[in-house]
C-alpha positions as CSV (number, residue, x, y, z in Angstrom):
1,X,-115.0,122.0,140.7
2,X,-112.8,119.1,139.2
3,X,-112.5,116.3,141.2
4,X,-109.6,113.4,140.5
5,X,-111.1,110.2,140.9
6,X,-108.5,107.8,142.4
7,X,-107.1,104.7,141.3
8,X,-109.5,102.6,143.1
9,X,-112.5,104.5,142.0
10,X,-111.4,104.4,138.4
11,X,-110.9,100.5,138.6
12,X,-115.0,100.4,139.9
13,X,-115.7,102.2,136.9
14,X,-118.2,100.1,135.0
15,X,-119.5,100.7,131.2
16,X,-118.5,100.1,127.8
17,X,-119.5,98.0,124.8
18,X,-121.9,95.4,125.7
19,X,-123.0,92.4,123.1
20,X,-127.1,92.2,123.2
21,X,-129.7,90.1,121.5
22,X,-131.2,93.4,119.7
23,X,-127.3,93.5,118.2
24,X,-126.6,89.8,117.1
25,X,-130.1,89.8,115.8
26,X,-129.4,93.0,113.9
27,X,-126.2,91.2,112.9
28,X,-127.6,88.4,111.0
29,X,-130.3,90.0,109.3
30,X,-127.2,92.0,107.8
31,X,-125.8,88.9,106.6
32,X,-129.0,87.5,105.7
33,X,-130.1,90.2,103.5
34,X,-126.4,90.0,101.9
35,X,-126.6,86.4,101.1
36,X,-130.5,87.4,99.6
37,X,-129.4,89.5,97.3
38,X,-126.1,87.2,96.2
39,X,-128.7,85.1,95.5
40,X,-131.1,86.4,93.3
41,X,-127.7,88.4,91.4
42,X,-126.4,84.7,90.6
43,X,-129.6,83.5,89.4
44,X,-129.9,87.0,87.4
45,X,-126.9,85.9,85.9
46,X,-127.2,82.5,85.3
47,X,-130.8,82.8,83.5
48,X,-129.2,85.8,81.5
49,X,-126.2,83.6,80.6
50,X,-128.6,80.5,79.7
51,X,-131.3,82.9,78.0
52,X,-134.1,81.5,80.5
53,X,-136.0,84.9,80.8
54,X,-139.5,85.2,81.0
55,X,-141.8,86.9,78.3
56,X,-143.1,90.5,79.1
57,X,-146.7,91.1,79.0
């Protein structure tokens, strides 16, 4: 029982990617996180580089 949708009803067809606030949110804590961790690598590297460590107990 396969039935051919016609032109018009497969121009009514509705769907497909949409762009919600559970996404862009998603989105930026991605970057967010990203830009965290670039952070503390550079100052990893720069106290490293400038021997600024702290003592261990």
């Amino acid at each position: 029982m396969n039935k051919r949708l016609t032109d018009e009803e497969l121009r009514n067809i509705d769907g497909g990617f949409s762009l919600t606030g559970s996404i862009i949110n998603a989105f930026v804590d991605g970057v967010k996180t990203i830009r965290d961790l670039g952070r503390s690598l550079g100052s990893s590297i720069r106290r490293l580089k400038d021997k600024k460590l702290c003592a261990i107990s």
